[in-house]
VOGU-3710 file (C-alpha; in Angstrom, 3 decimals, decimal comma):
1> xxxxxxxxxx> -35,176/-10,781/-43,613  -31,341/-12,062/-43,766  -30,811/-7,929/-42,483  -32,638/-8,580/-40,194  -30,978/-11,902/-39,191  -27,360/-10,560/-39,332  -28,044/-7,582/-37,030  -29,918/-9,963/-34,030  -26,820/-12,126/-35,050  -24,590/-9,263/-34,314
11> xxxxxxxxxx> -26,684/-8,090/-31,331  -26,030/-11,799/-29,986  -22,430/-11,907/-30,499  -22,130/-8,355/-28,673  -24,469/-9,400/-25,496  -21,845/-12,409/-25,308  -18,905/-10,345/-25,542  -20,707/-7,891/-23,120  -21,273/-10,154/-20,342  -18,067/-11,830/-20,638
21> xxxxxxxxxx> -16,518/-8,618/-20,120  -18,843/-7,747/-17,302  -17,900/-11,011/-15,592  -13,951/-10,327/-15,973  -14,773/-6,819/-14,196  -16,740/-8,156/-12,091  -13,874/-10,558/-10,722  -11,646/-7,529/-10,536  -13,821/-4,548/-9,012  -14,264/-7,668/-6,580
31> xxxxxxxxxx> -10,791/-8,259/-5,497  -10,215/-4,265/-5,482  -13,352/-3,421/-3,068  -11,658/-6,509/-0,857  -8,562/-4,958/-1,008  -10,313/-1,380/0,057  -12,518/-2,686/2,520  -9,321/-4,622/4,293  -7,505/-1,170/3,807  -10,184/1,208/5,422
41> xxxxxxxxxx> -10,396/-0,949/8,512  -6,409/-0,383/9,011  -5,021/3,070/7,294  -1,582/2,349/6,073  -0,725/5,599/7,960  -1,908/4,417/11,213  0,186/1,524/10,677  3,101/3,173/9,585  2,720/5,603/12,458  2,350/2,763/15,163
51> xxxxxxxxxx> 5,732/1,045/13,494  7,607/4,266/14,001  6,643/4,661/17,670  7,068/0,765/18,405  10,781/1,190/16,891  11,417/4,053/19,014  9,678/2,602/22,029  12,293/-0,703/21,446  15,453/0,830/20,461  14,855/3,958/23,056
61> xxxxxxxxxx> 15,069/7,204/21,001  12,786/10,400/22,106  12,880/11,024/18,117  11,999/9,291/14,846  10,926/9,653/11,683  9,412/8,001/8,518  10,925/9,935/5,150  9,233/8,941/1,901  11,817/9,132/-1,472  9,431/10,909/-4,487
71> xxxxxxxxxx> 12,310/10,000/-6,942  10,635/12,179/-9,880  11,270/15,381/-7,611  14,347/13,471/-6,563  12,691/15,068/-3,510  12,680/12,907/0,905  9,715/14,117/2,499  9,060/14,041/6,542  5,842/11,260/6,439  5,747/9,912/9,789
81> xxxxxxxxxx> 7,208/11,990/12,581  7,082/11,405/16,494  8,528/13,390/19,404  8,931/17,275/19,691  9,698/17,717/15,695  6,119/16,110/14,677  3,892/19,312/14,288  7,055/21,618/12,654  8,167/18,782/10,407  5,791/16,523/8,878
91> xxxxxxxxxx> 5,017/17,166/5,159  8,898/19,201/4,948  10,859/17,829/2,039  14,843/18,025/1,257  16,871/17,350/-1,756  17,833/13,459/-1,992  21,493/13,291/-0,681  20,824/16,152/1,736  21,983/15,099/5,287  21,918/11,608/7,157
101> xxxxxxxxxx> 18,714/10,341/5,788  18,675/11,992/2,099  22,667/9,946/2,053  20,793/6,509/3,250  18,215/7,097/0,105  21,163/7,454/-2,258  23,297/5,443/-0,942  21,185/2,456/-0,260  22,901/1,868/2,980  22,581/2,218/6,740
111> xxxxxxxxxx> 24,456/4,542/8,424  24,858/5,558/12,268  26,155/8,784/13,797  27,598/9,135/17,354  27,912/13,131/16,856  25,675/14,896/14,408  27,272/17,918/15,435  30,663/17,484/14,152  29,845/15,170/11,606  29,665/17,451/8,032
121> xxxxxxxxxx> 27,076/14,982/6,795  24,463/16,140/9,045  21,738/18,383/7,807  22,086/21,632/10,460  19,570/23,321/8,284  17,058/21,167/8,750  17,862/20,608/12,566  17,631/24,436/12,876  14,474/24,212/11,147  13,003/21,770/13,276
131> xxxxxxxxxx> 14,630/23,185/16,467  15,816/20,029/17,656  19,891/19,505/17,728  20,354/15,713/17,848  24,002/14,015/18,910  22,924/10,159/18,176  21,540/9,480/14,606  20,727/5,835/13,544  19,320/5,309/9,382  18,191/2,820/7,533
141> xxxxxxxxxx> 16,933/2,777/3,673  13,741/1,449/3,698  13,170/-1,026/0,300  10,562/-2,612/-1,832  9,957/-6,040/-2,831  11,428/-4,748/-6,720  14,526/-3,239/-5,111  13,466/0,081/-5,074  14,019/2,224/-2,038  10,635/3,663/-1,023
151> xxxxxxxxxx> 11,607/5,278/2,032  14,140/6,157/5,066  13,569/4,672/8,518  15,381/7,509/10,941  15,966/7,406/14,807  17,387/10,267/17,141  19,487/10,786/20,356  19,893/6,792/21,566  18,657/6,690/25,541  20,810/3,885/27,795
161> xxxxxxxxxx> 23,493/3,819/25,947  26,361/5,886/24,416  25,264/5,737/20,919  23,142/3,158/18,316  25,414/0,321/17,743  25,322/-2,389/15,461  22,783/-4,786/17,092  20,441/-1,136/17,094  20,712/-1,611/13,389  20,020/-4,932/12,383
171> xxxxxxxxxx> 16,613/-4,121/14,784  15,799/-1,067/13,335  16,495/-2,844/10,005  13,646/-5,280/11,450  11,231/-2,716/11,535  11,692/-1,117/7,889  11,286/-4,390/6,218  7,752/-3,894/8,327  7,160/-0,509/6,384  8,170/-1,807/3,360
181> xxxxxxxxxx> 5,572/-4,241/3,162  3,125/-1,382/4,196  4,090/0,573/1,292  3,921/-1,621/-1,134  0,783/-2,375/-0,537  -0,658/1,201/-0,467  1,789/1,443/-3,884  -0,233/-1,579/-5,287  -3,465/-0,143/-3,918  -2,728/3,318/-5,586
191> xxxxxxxxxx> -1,580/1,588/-9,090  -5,052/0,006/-9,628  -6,856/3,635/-9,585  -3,925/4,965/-11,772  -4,049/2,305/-14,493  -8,172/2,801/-14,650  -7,227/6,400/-15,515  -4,894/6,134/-17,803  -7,042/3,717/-19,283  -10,242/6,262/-19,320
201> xxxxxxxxxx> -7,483/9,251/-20,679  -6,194/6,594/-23,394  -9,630/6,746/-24,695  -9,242/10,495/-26,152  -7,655/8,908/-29,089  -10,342/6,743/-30,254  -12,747/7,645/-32,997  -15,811/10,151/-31,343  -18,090/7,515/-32,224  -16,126/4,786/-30,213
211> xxxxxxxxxx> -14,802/6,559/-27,404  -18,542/7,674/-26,817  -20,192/3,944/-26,912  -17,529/2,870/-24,275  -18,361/5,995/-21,589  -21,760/4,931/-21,933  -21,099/1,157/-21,261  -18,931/2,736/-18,790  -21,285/4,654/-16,930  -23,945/1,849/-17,218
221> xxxxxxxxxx> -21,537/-0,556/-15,534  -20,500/1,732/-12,856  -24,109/2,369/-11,712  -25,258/-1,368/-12,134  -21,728/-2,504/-9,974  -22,881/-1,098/-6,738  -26,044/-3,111/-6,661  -24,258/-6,635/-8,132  -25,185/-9,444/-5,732  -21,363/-10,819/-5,930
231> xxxxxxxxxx> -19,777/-7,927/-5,349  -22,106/-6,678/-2,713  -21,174/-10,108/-0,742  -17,421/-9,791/-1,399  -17,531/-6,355/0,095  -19,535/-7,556/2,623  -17,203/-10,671/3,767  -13,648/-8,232/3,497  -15,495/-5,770/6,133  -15,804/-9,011/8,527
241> xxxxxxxxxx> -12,421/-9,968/7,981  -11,438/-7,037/8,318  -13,131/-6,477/11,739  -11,453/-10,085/12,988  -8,219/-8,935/11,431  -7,975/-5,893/14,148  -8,862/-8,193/16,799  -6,787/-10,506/18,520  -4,009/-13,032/17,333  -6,424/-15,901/18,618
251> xxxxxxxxxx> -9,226/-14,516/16,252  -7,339/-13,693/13,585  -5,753/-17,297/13,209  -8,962/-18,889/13,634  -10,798/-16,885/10,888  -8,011/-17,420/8,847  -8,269/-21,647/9,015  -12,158/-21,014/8,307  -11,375/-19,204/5,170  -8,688/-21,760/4,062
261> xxxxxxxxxx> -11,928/-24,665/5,123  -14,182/-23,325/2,433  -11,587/-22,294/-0,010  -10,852/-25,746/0,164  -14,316/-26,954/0,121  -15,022/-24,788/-2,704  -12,048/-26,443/-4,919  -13,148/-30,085/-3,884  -16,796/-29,338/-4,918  -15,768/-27,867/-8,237
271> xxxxxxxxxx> -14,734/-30,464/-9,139  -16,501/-32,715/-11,897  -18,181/-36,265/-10,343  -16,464/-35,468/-6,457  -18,905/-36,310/-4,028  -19,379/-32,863/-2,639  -20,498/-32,193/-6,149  -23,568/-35,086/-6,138  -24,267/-33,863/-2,271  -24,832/-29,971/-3,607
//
C-alpha cells in the first residue's frame, strides 16, 4: 500500500514537472513560429536583394553586390548580385583579403577606388571571371550588433560623377547598417534550430535508458504542438501581422498602436484587484 502510494506520489511529482516543462516550451515554440511566420511573409533574401538594388538605384552604379564573410573557411562569398555579373557570380567565393571587398572584411574599413585598373588591390581574377572590368569601386564592411563583420556592401562604376566620393560613403554606409540588421536576424533565426540540435546530439551521451524516455517525450510533444490551442493562435496572429507588415506605412503604424492597446490592456488586467480584473 505505501508502494503503491510512493509511485502515484512520484507519478504526481513527474506530471507537475511535465507540464511545467510543456508550458516553458510552449512559450518558446510560440515566440519561434512568430518569428517564422513574420519571416516567411518577407524572405531575408528578398530584402537583402531589394537593399542592394535601392543602394545602387540612389548612389547610381550599373553594379553591386552583397558578399557574405564565412570566417571558418575564412572564405567572402557573392550573396546578392545585380547588373550583368548576377547569373556568372552569385554563390562564387574568394579568399578573405582577396581584392577590394575581401580587404574591407579584414580590414574593417571602407575603402573607395577611382581606378580598379591600376590599383594592385583590385581582384583582376575575379573581374576576368565575371567579365566585367570596373574603373569606380566603392566598399563598405557590413557589421553586426556584437561587432562582428557579417558581410561586404560593394558598388561598381559610379554614373554622374567622376568617381564615389565621400558623401557616396557615408550613404552607402546607410544602407549596410540596413543589411546588418537583416542578418542578424536570419543569424538569430538560424541559432534557435542549431541550439535544438545540438541539444537532441548532446543526448547521445546519456544513459540508453534516459536518452530513450526523452525522444519519446520528445516525439509526443512534437505531435501534440501542432494542434496546441495557444500556439495555433500565436501562429495565427504573426501571419496577420505579417500580412499588415507588407502593406503600407499607414497600416503598419496603425496595427502596431493596436498591438501596444492590448499589450497594455493585458498588463493592466493582470493585475491583482485593478478594475479590468473585477470587469473580466
Amino acid at each position: 500500500m505505501a508502494e503503491d502510494q510512493s509511485q502515484d506520489n512520484r507519478h504526481s511529482n513527474g506530471s507537475a514537472e511535465d507540464l511545467a516543462f510543456l508550458a516553458e516550451l510552449r512559450v518558446a515554440l510560440g515566440s519561434a513560429a512568430a518569428v517564422g511566420a513574420l519571416a516567411a511573409a518577407s524572405p531575408a533574401d528578398d530584402l537583402l536583394a531589394r537593399i542592394v538594388r535601392t543602394a545602387a538605384q540612389v548612389i547610381s552604379s550599373p553594379e553591386g553586390a552583397l558578399f557574405l564573410v564565412d570566417q571558418e573557411r575564412r572564405l567572402l562569398t557573392f550573396d546578392v548580385v545585380i547588373g550583368k555579373t548576377a547569373a556568372t557570380m552569385r554563390g562564387t567565393s574568394f579568399p578573405l583579403g582577396h581584392g577590394i571587398a575581401g580587404l574591407v572584411a579584414v580590414s574593417r574599413q571602407s575603402i573607395a577606388v577611382a581606378n580598379a585598373q591600376d590599383d594592385p588591390r583590385h581582384a583582376k581574377d575575379i573581374a576576368a571571371q565575371s567579365g566585367y572590368f570596373p574603373t569606380t569601386i566603392l566598399a563598405v564592411p557590413v557589421t553586426g550588433g556584437d561587432g562582428t563583420v557579417l558581410g561586404v556592401l560593394e558598388l561598381l562604376d559610379r554614373q554622374r560623377q567622376p568617381t564615389y566620393d565621400l558623401a557616396d560613403m557615408d550613404l552607402l554606409n546607410t544602407f549596410a547598417e540596413q543589411v546588418a540588421i537583416v542578418l542578424d536576424d536570419r543569424r538569430a533565426h538560424t541559432s534557435l534550430a542549431g541550439l535544438v540540435g545540438r541539444a537532441l546530439a548532446a543526448l547521445g551521451g546519456l544513459p540508453a535508458p534516459v536518452e530513450h524516455l526523452i525522444r519519446e517525450r520528445s516525439a509526443g510533444f512534437a505531435a501534440a504542438i501542432g494542434a496546441d490551442p495557444i500556439t495555433r493562435r500565436t501562429v495565427e496572429l504573426a501571419e496577420l501581422v505579417a500580412t499588415v507588415a507588407d502593406g503600407s506605412p499607414a497600416a503598419h503604424d496603425a496595427c502596431a498602436d493596436i498591438l501596444r492597446a492590448f499589450a497594455r490592456y493585458g498588463d493592466a488586467a493582470s493585475q491583482p484587484g485593478s478594475d479590468l480584473e473585477r470587469l473580466l
